[in-house]
C-alpha positions in Angstrom: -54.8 -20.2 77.8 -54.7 -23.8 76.4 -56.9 -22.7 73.4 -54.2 -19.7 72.6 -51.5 -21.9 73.2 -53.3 -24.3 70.8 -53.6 -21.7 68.2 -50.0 -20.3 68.3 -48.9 -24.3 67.7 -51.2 -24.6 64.6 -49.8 -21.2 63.5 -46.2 -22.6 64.1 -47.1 -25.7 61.8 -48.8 -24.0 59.2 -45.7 -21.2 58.9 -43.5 -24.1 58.8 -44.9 -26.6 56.1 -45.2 -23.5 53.8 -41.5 -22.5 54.2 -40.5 -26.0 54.1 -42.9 -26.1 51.0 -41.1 -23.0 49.5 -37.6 -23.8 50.2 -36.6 -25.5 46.9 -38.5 -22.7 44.6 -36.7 -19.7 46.8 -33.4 -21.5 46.4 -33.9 -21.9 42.5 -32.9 -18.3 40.5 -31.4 -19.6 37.5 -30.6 -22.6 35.1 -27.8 -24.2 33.2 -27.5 -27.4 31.1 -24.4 -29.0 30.2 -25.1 -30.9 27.2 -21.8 -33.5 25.8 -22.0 -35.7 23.3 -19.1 -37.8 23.6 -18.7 -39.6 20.4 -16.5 -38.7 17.5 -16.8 -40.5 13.3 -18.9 -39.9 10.9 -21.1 -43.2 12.0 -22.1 -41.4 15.2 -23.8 -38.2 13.4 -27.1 -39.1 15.9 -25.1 -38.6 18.9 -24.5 -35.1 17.4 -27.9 -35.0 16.6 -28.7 -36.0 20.1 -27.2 -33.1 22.0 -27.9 -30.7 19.3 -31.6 -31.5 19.9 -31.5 -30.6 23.6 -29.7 -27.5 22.8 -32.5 -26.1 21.0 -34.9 -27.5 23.5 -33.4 -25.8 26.4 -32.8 -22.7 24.2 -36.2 -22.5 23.0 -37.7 -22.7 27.2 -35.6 -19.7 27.5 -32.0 -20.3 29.1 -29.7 -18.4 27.0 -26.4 -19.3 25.6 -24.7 -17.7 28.2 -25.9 -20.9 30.4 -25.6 -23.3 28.6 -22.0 -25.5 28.0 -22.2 -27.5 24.6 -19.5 -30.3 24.3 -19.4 -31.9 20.7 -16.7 -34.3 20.5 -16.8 -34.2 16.9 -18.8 -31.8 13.7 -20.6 -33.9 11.5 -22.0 -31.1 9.6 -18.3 -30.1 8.4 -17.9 -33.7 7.7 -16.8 -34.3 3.8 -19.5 -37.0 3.6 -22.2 -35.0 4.5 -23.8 -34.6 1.8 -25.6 -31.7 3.4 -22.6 -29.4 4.3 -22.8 -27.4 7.3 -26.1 -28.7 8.7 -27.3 -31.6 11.4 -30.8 -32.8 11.2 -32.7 -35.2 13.2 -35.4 -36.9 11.1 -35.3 -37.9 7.3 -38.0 -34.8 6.3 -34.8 -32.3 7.1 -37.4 -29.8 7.9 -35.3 -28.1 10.5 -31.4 -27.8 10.9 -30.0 -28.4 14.4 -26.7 -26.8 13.5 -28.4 -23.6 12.6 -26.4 -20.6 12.2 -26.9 -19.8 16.1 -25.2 -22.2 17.9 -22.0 -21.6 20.2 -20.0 -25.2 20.7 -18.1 -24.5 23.8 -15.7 -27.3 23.6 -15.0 -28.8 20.2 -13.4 -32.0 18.9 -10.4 -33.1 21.2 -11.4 -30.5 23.9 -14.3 -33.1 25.2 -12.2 -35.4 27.5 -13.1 -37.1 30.9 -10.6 -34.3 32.6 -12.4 -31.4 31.0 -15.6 -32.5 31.8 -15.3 -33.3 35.2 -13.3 -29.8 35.7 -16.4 -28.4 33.6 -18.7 -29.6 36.9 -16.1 -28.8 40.4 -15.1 -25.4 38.7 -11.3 -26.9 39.0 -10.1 -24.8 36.0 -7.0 -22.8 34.9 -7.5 -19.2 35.9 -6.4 -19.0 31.3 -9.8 -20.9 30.9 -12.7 -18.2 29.2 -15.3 -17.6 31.1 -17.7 -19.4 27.7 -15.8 -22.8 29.4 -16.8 -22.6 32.9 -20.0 -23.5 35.2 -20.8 -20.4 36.7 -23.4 -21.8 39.0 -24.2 -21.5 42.3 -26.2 -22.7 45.2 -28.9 -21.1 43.8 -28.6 -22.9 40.2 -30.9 -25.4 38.7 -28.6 -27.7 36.2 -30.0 -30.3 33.6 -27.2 -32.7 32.2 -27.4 -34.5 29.3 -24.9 -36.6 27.9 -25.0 -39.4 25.1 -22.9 -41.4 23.5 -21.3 -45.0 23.7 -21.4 -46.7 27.3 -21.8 -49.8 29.2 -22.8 -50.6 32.5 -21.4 -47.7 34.5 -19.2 -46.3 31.6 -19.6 -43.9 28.9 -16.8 -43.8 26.3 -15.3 -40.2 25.3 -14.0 -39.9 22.0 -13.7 -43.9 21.7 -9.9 -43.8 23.7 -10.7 -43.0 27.7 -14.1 -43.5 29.6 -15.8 -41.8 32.7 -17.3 -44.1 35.5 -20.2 -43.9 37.5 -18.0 -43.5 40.6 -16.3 -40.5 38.5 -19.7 -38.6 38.1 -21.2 -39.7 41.7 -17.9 -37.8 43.5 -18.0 -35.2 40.8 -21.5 -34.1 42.1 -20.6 -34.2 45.7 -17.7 -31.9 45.3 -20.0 -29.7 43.9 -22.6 -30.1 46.6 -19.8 -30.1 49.1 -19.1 -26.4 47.2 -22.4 -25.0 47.0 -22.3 -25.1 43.2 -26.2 -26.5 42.5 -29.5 -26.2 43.9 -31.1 -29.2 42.1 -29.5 -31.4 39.4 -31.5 -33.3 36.5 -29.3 -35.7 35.3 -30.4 -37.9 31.6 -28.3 -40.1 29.6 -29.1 -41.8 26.5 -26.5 -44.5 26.1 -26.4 -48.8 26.2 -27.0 -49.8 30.0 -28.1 -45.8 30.6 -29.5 -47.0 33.6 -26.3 -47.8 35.7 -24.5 -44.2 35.0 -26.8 -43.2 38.3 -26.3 -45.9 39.7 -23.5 -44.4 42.2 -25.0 -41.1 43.0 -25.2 -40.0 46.9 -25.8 -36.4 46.9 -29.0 -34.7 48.0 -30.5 -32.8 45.5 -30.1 -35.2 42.0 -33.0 -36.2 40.3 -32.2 -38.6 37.3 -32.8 -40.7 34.3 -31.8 -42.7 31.3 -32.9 -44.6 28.3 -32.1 -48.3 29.0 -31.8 -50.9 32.1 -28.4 -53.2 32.7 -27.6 -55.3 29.9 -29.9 -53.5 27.1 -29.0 -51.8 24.1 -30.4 -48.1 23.9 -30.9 -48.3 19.7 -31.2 -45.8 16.8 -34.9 -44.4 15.6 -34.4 -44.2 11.5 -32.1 -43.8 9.1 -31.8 -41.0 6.4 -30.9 -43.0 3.1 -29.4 -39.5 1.7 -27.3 -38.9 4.7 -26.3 -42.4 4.9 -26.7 -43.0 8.8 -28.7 -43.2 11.7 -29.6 -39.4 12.3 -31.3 -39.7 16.0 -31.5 -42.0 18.8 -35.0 -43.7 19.8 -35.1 -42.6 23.6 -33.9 -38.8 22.2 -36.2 -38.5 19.7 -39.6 -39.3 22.1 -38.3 -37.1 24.8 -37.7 -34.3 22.2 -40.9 -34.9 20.9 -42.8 -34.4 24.0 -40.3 -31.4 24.6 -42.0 -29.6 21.8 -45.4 -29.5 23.9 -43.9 -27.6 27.0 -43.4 -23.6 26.7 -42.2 -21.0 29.1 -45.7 -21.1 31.0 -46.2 -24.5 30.9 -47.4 -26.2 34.6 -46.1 -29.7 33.0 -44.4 -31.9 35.9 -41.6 -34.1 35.5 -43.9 -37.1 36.2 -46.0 -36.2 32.8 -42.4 -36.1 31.4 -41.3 -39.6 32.6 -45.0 -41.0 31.9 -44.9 -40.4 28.8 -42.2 -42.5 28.2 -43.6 -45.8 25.5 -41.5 -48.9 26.1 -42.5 -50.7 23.0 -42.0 -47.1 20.9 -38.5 -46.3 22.3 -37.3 -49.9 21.9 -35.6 -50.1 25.6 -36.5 -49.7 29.2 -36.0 -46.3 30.5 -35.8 -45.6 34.5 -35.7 -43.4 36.6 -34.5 -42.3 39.7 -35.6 -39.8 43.2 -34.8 -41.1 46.0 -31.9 -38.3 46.0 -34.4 -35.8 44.9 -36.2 -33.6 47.8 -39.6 -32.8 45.8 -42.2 -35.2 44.8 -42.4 -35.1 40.8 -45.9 -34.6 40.3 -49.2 -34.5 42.0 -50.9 -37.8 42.9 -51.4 -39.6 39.9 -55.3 -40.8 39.1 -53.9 -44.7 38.6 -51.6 -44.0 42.0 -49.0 -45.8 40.2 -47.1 -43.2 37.0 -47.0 -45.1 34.0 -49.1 -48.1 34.6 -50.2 -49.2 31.2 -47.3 -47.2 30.0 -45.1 -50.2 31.0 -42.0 -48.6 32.6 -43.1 -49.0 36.1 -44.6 -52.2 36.4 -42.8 -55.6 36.9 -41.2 -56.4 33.6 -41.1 -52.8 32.7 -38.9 -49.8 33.3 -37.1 -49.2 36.7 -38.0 -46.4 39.3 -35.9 -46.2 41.8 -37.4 -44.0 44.9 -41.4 -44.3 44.3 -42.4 -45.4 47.5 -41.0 -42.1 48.5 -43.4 -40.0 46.4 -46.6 -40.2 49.1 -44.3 -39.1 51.8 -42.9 -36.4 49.7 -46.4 -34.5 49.0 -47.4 -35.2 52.5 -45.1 -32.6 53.4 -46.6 -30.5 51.5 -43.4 -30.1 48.8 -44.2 -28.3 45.6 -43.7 -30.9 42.6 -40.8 -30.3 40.2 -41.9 -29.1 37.1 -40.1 -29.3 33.7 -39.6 -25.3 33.1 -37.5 -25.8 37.2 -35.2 -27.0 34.5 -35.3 -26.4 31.0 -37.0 -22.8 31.8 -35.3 -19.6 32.0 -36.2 -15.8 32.1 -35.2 -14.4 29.2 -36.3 -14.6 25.6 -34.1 -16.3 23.4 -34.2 -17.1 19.6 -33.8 -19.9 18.1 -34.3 -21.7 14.7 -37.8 -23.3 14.2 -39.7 -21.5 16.7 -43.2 -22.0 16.0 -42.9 -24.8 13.8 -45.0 -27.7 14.6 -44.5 -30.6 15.8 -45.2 -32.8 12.9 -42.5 -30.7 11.0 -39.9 -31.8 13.6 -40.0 -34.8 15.3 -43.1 -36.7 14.3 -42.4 -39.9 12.7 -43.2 -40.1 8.8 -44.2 -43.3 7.8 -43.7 -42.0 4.0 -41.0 -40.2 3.4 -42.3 -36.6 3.0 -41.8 -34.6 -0.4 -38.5 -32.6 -0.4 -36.6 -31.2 -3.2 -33.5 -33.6 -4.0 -30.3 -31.7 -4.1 -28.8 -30.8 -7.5 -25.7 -33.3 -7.7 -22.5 -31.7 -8.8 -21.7 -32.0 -12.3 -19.4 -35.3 -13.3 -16.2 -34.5 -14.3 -14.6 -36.5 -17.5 -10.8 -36.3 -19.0 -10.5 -34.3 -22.4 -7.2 -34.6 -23.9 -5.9 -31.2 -25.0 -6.1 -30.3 -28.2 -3.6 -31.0 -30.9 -1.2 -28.0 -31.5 -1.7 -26.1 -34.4 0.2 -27.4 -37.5 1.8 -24.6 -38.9 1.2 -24.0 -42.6 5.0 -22.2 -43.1 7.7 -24.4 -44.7 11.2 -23.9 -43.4 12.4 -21.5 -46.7 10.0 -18.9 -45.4 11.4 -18.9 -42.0 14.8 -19.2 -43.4 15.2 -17.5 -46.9 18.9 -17.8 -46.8 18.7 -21.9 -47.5 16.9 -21.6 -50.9 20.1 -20.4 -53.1 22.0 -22.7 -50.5 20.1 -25.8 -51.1 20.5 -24.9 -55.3 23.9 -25.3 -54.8 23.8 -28.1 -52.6 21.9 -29.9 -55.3 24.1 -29.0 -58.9 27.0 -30.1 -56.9 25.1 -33.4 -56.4 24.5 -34.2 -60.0 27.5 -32.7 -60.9 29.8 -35.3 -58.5 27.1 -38.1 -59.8 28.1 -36.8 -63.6 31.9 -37.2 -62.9 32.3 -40.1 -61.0 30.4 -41.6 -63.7 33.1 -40.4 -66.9 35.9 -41.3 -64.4 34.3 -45.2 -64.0 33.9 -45.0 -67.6 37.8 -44.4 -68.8 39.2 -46.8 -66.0 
């Protein structure tokens, strides 16, 4: 009796690690990203570039447009100084146009503001609103957000005239928690002092990270002497890179994602942060400790807030969150530059590659007009009439001359 009682305990255990194992995966059946780039001028084309990067990314792993919100606070590629009109491109070769003739901007110039955005996440929109401009998740949905611009510690700038807080985006997420409106939420944000936008968050479920510690600058990767700016950002551009290694299939964790993150290469400390987040990111790492040699975990390095949690986390048996839990999706979708390699788009040239220079327009230069015509007819053959007239006019000329002179004469 004691050994069947044993075994129906051990059978209670095992049934309940697996489901407790499974609970995260079964609640996950689809994915969205909200992808804002809050900065408008010309001088901000690699914020742009930024979110335009991510959209093909998370277009590319499959979720389709339908899923996806795209907030561009300003076009660079209808800019007039763009000296390529109509595209974006993210690394001086110009081997591949972000703008693309695929993309669907959701909101548009002075459509990104804090009030839309943060209606964008609790669904507290006009019934007018179209259904391209709303979140239609669930408790069911998987959302990666992505934002970048200008910031500070535990502010992001919209539009350079309003900013939204820390505290804004930490209660944003728990009404949507409180509403069933997410499963799991990935949360990056490339901006100065990245690090303190998660700073605030309280709500089960959030997994999160960003491109630079309190008091650090998050900085540019390289200019494009044609375009005239700064066409990506550094912390961007190495996540993007290692982006373009993951595919539908791919059994990639987000710890391979975060470890792969190069201190001295990006320029700033990235961190990261799971103590909100219910699944251990990866499987135990061969050095115990993810990163170390990489630099962002170790003293002096980037922050991780929540990895003393990680042993406990696989101790009960959770799957790790893997990168396609996010940026995956189940349907095919095109998108511009599939199957190009990597090299072509986001490696880093240390020569500028060979590209055909754009034909300048021609220069154009002041010519007077032309001199009218002088015309070779006198005025007797316009006017026939003044040649016996002007006969006249003279013999009474000489004739008065004649006579004045004999009158002078006899007086």
């Amino acid at each position: 009796m004691r050994l069947l009682s044993l075994s129906f305990s051990l059978f209670t255990f095992i049934l309940l690690l697996s489901l407790s194992q499974s609970h995260a995966s079964s609640q996950h059946t689809n994915n969205w990203a909200v992808l804002v780039c809050s900065s408008r001028y010309w001088f901000n084309y690699r914020h742009m570039a930024n979110a335009l990067g991510m959209y093909r990314t998370v277009k590319r792993l499959g979720i389709p447009d339908s899923n996806i919100i795209l907030m561009l606070a300003d076009d660079a590629a209808c800019n007039e100084r763009n000296s390529f009109a109509g595209s974006v491109y993210a690394n001086p070769g110009r081997h591949l146009d972000l703008y693309g003739e695929n993309i669907e901007v959701d909101y548009r110039g002075y459509e990104v503001t804090v009030e839309n955005f943060l209606r964008l996440l609790t669904g507290r929109l006009p019934p007018s609103f179209p259904r391209s401009k709303r979140l239609l998740t669930d408790s069911s949905s998987n959302i990666f957000i992505y934002l970048t611009g200008h910031g500070g510690n535990e502010f992001l700038k919209f539009q350079d005239n309003e900013e939204v807080s820390a505290h804004d985006i930490a209660d944003a997420f728990h009404q949507m928690y409180e509403g069933g409106r997410y499963n799991e939420i990935f949360f990056m944000v490339d901006t100065c002092q990245a690090n303190s936008m998660y700073s605030k968050f309280y709500s089960p479920g959030i997994l999160a990270t960003g491109s630079s510690v309190v008091g650090e600058n998050s900085y540019s990767h390289e200019n494009d002497y044609d375009i005239g700016v700064a066409v990506i950002d550094s912390y961007t551009h190495y996540v993007l890179e290692y982006m373009e290694k993951v595919n539908k299939t791919s059994r990639l964790t987000m710890a391979d994602l975060f470890t792969s993150y190069d201190v001295p290469k990006i320029g700033s400390h990235p961190g990261v942060r799971s103590d909100l987040f219910d699944r251990p990111l990866g499987p135990e790492h061969p050095m115990n400790e993810y990163g170390r040699g990489r630099g962002w975990t170790v003293e002096g390095g980037g922050e991780w807030v929540g990895r003393e949690m990680e042993a406990e986390k696989r101790g009960r048996g959770l799957r790790e969150a893997l990168i396609t839990d996010f940026f995956g999706g189940v349907v095919e979708v095109d998108v511009d530059g599939e199957g190009e390699s990597v090299l072509q788009l986001f490696e880093d040239f240390e020569c500028p590659p060979v590209f055909k220079e754009p034909t300048p327009p021609p220069i154009k230069t002041y010519s007077p007009p032309p001199p009218a015509p002088v015309s070779s007819t006198s005025l007797f053959d316009e006017y026939p009439f003044l040649r016996p007239s002007l006969a006249f006019v003279i013999l009474g000329a000489l004739f008065a001359f004649v006579f004045s002179g004999v009158i002078s004469r006899r007086s």
